[in-house]
C-alpha positions, 0 to 999 in steps of 0.5 A: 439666223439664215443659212443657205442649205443644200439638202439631202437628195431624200428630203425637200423641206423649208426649215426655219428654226427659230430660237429665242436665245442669245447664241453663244457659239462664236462663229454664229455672228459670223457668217450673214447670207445675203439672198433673204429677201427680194435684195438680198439684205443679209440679216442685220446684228443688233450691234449697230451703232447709228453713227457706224454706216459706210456705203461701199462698192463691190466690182470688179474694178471698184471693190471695198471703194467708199471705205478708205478709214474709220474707227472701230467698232459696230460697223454697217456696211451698205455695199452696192454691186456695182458690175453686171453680174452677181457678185460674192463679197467677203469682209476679211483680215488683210493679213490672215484672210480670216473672214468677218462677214460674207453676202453671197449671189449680191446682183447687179446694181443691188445693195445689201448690208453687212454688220461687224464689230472689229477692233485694231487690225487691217480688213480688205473687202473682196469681190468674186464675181461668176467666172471674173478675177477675184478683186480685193480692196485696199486695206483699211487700218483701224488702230487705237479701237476701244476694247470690247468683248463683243468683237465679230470673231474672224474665221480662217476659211477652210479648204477641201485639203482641210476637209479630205481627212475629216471626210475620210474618217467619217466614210470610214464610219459609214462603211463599217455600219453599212454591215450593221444594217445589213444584218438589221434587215436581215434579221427582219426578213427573217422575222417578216417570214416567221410571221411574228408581228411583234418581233417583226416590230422590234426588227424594223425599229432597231435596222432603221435607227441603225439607218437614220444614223448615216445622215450625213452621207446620204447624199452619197447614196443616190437611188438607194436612199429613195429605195431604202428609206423613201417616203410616200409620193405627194398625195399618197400614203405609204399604203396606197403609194404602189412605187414605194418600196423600203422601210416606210412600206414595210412599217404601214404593212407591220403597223396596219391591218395587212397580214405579216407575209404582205411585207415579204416582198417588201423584205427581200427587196430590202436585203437587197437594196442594203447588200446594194449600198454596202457594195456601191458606197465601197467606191463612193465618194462623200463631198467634203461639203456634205460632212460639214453641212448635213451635220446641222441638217440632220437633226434640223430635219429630224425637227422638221419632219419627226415632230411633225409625224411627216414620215410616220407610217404607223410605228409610232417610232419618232423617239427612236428616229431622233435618238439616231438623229441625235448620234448620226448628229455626233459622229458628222461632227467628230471628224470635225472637232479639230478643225473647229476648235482651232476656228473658235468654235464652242465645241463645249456648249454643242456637247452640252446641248447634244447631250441634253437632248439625247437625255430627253429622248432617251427619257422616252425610252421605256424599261422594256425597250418600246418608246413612248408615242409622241402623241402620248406626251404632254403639252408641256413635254412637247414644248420642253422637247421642241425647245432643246432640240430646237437649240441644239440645231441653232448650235449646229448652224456655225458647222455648216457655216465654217464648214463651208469652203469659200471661192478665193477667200484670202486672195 
């Protein structure tokens, strides 16, 4: 399953998470992307019937035409755009504007296919094309559709009112943990200036899980996300970047052969930058968006790069960065639960799978507070450690999707 993803500004990855499962969340079947491939086919459901195919238009005066009746059932829909612009298209209830199936950036005289399984009801298409009206279809009735279990749900489009107070209670979260890691960088300055490697160890590890926590607003935190946690420029290393600055300097410092006051600078610059981000993120504004979507990209990126080891600069700390994965992970979505419960969401199986995965992490977690090096773990470790968290990201898709607030979406 494919979703289109906007990235934090920090990170510029491809990520393709595949699982070999059944996925149980309702709304995963919902949303299918088009823009895959050179046409912009959306994925395809295993759903579809031979005898179920309706080639439709989408334009701006022709949208939903090619389907005017048809039973129920698995339905492929081949739609063609029509107009000389790119072209979103929804498949929706009539009467609620519940959305069935979505392509999205459709171009011109291109075709892509949408999948649904629908039962009695009334669906319209609706096509927004750039800065065009918003079109829709005429209606198109199915009555009598033999019962099934396997109906394509239809998700009530949100909308940014919708998203202001979920976006409020999790800014007011990041703000009362923006104290936090200012104490957590403090106390490692103060470490770094004792000269105790080890303690200075223990300090970095415990201010940047606090930091990896606040994965959602990073989008909000421009520059100081590059100063306080950035990563080592192509080709170099944390070492040998001389514009690095932050966590991941002071760690290759820490973890290296460089005395202890070489992180010094590094510290103070820190302080400053964590007192900077408390200061600005005061007047900051989260995008309704970001919640939503950055609450499957945290941990789909702590996938990615911490297995990986692509942001390790010597602390062996991946463990502990995807346990505050894992929470920063929880709190995204607590603002959201409401929302998504009355969507049909499976809020149960996400906290299933949240909380298998923090057990696995955590068992890590050694009786005198280090971690475990993931290089230290067995093959079969490995693939029990990539395999859940691998499912807990695939749970997560549907938030982004849901999440996501549609152009004239029940027009």
């Amino acid at each position: 399953m494919s979703f289109l993803a906007r990235r934090p500004a920090r990170r510029v990855v491809v990520v393709c998470v595949t699982v070999a499962a059944v996925i149980v969340v309702v709304a995963a079947v919902l949303i299918w992307r088009a823009g895959q491939n050179g046409s912009g086919s959306s994925a395809v459901s295993n759903l579809v019937e031979p005898d179920g195919s309706v080639a439709v238009t989408a334009g701006l005066d022709d949208c939903g035409e090619g389907w005017s009746t048809s039973a129920g059932g698995a339905l492929t829909f081949t739609v063609k755009n029509s107009s000389i612009s790119s072209m979103d298209v929804y498949l929706q209830d009539a009467r609620t504007a519940a959305v069935y199936a979505e392509l999205e950036g459709l171009g011109p005289d291109a075709s892509a296919t949408l999948t649904a399984v629908l039962g009695d009801g009334s669906y319209e298409f609706v096509c927004i094309g750039g800065d065009s009206p918003i079109t829709s279809g005429k209606p198109v009735s199915i009555t009598n559709a033999a019962t099934r279990s396997d109906l394509t749900p239809g998700i009530v489009p949100v909308t940014r009112n919708d998203l202001y107070a979920p976006t409020q209670q999790y800014s007011a979260w990041i703000t009362s943990q923006l104290p936090v890691l200012v104490t957590g960088v403090t106390a490692l300055e103060s470490s770094i200036q004792s000269g105790d490697r080890e303690t200075a160890k223990r300090a970095w590890i415990a201010a940047h899980v606090t930091y990896e926590q606040l994965g959602a607003a990073y989008g909000a935190f421009g520059d100081a996300d590059t100063a306080i946690n950035g990563t080592p420029a192509a080709g170099l290393t944390a070492d040998t970047d001389p514009d690095l600055t932050g966590f991941h300097r002071i760690e290759a410092i820490l973890w290296g052969n460089q005395p202890v006051s070489a992180a010094d600078p590094f510290g103070a610059k820190l302080i400053s930058d964590a007192v900077g981000l408390q200061g600005a993120f005061a007047s900051a504004r989260l995008d309704p968006l970001d919640v939503g979507l950055r609450s499957h990209e945290i941990l789909e990126n702590s996938v990615q790069e911490e297995l990986n080891g692509t942001d390790d600069a010597g602390s062996g700390s991946t463990f502990p960065t995807i346990d505050a994965n894992i929470t920063g992970t929880a709190q995204a979505v607590k603002p959201l639960r409401d929302l998504l419960a009355s969507r049909g969401y499976d809020l149960a199986s996400l906290d299933d799978w949240l909380g298998r995965s923090s057990a696995l992490v955590e068992s890590y977690h050694q009786p005198d507070g280090s971690w475990t090096p993931l290089a230290a773990i067995t093959r079969d470790q490995r693939e029990k450690l990539n395999a859940t968290l691998s499912q807990t990201v695939e749970l997560l898709a549907p938030v982004a999707a849901i999440c996501d607030v549609r152009q004239g979406a029940g027009a």
